[in-house]
N, C-alpha and C positions, 0 to 999 in steps of 0.2 A: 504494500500500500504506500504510496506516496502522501502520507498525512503526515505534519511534523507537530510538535506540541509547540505552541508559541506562548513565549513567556510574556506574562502582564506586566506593563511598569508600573501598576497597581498592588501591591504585594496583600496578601493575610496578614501581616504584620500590620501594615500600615494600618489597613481597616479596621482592625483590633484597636490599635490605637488610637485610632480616631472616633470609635465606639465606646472605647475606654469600659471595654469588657471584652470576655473570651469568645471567641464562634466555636460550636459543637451541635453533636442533634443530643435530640433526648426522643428515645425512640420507646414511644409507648404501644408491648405487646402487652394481648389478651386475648380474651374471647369475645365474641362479639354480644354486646349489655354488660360488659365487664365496667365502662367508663371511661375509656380510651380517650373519647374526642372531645368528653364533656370535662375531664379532665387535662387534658393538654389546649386545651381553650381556656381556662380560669387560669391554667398556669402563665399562657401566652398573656392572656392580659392584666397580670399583676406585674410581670415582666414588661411591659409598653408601658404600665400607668409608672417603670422608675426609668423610664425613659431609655429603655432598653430593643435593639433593632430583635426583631423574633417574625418568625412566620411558622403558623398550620400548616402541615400536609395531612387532609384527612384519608383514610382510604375510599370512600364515597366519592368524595371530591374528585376527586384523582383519576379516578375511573368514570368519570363522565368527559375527561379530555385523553390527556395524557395517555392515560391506561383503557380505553373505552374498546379498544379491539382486544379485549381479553377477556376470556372466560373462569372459569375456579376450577380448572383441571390443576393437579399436580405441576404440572408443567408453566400454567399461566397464571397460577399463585407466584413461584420462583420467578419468573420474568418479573412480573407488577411488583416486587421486591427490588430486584437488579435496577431496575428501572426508577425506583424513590429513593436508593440506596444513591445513584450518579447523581438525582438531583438534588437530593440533601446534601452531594458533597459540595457541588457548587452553590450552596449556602453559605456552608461552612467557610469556603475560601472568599465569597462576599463578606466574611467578615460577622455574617449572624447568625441568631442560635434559628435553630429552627425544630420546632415539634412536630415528630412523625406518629400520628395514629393511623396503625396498622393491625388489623388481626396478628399477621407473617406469623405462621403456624408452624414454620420449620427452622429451628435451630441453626441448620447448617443455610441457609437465607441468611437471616440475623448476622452470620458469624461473616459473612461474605460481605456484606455490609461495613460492618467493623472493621474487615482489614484493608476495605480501600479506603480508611481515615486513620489519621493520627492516633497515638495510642490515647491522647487526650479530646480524645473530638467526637468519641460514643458512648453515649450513657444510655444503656438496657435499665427501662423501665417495667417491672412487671404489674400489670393492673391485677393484680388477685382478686378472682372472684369466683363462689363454687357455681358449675354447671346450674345447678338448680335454679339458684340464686338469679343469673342469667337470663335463665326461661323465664321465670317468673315476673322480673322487668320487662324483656323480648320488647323492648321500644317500637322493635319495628315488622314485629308479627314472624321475624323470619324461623325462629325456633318452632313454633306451631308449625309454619307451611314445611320444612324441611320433617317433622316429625309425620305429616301426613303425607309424605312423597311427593312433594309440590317443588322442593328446592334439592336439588342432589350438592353431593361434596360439600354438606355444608358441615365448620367446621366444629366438631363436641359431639356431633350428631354420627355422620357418617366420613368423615374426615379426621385426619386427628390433630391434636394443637399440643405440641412439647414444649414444654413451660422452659423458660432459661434456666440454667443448671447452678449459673453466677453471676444475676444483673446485679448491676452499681446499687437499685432501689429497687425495692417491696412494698407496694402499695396497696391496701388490702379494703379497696371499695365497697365490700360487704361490713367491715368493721369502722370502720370513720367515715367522716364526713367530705364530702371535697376541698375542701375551708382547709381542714385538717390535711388531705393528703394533701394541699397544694403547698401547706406550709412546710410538710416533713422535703418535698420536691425544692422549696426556696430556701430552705437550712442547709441541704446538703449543698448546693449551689453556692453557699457563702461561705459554706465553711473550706472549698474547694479555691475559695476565693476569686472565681471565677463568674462573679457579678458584683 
């Protein structure tokens, strides 16, 4: 291939500094009703309201542009990963934080993710929340319709979701409050010194 990487005279340093804060994601997995989106949205905006640069990546979202030619097969789960994984990283080297809610039900997705950023620039969020727990919120009906054979591959159901084995954070959306997880998400963030 004749593509070459062309260096910016705009460095990550520089935009760090000029933000006068760190860039990293903070990649919020779960299951789907775990709190992912409604969670990395109160966090996104207590981080704006200190006047901090942050953007959402929802997986919803995502998949109405971006990721809109993909399906939930094994295969186009892994891609819609690959695929927020490159654009989180050019977040990161913009200079800002940015929040990923994703189901990403596979580990080795996750891990792939991780090592095309800095050893400082991935924080594995895990949304804890029991299956039940989940159904029983199902915001958006989709637990019901995958239980009665309406949604295939979906994932708790007939799909499977491997919990991270060692994220940064455990956040346990069936036990606290969002208030609360967003605050234990802003404590480890300063005491990281990294806001």
């Amino acid at each position: 291939m004749n593509i070459v990487w062309h260096q910016e005279s705009v460095t990550k340093e520089d935009r760090r500094k000029k933000n006068k804060h760190h860039s990293f994601v903070l990649w919020f997995t779960g299951l789907s009703g775990s709190g992912k989106s409604t969670l990395a949205n109160a966090v996104a905006k207590t981080l704006f309201e200190k006047n901090i640069q942050c953007y959402v990546l929802d997986g919803d979202n995502v998949r109405h542009g971006l990721n809109s030619d993909l399906g939930f097969s094994a295969e186009d789960r892994t891609e819609n990963i690959r695929r927020i994984g490159e654009v989180a990283k050019l977040f990161v080297d913009s200079g800002q934080i940015v929040l990923t809610a994703f189901i990403s039900p596979f580990r080795q997705d996750r891990q792939l993710v991780r090592s095309k950023l800095e050893q400082d620039e991935f924080i594995e969020i895990y949304v804890h929340c029991p299956l039940e727990t989940c159904e029983q919120r199902d915001p958006k009906g989709l637990y019901k319709k995958a239980r009665n054979g309406e949604i295939r591959d979906f994932t708790g159901i007939d799909s499977p979701y491997e919990p991270p084995l060692s994220p940064e954070l455990v956040v346990d959306t069936d036990q606290y409050s969002i208030e609360q997880c967003v605050q234990q998400i802003i404590s480890y963030l300063k005491n990281k010194q990294w806001i």
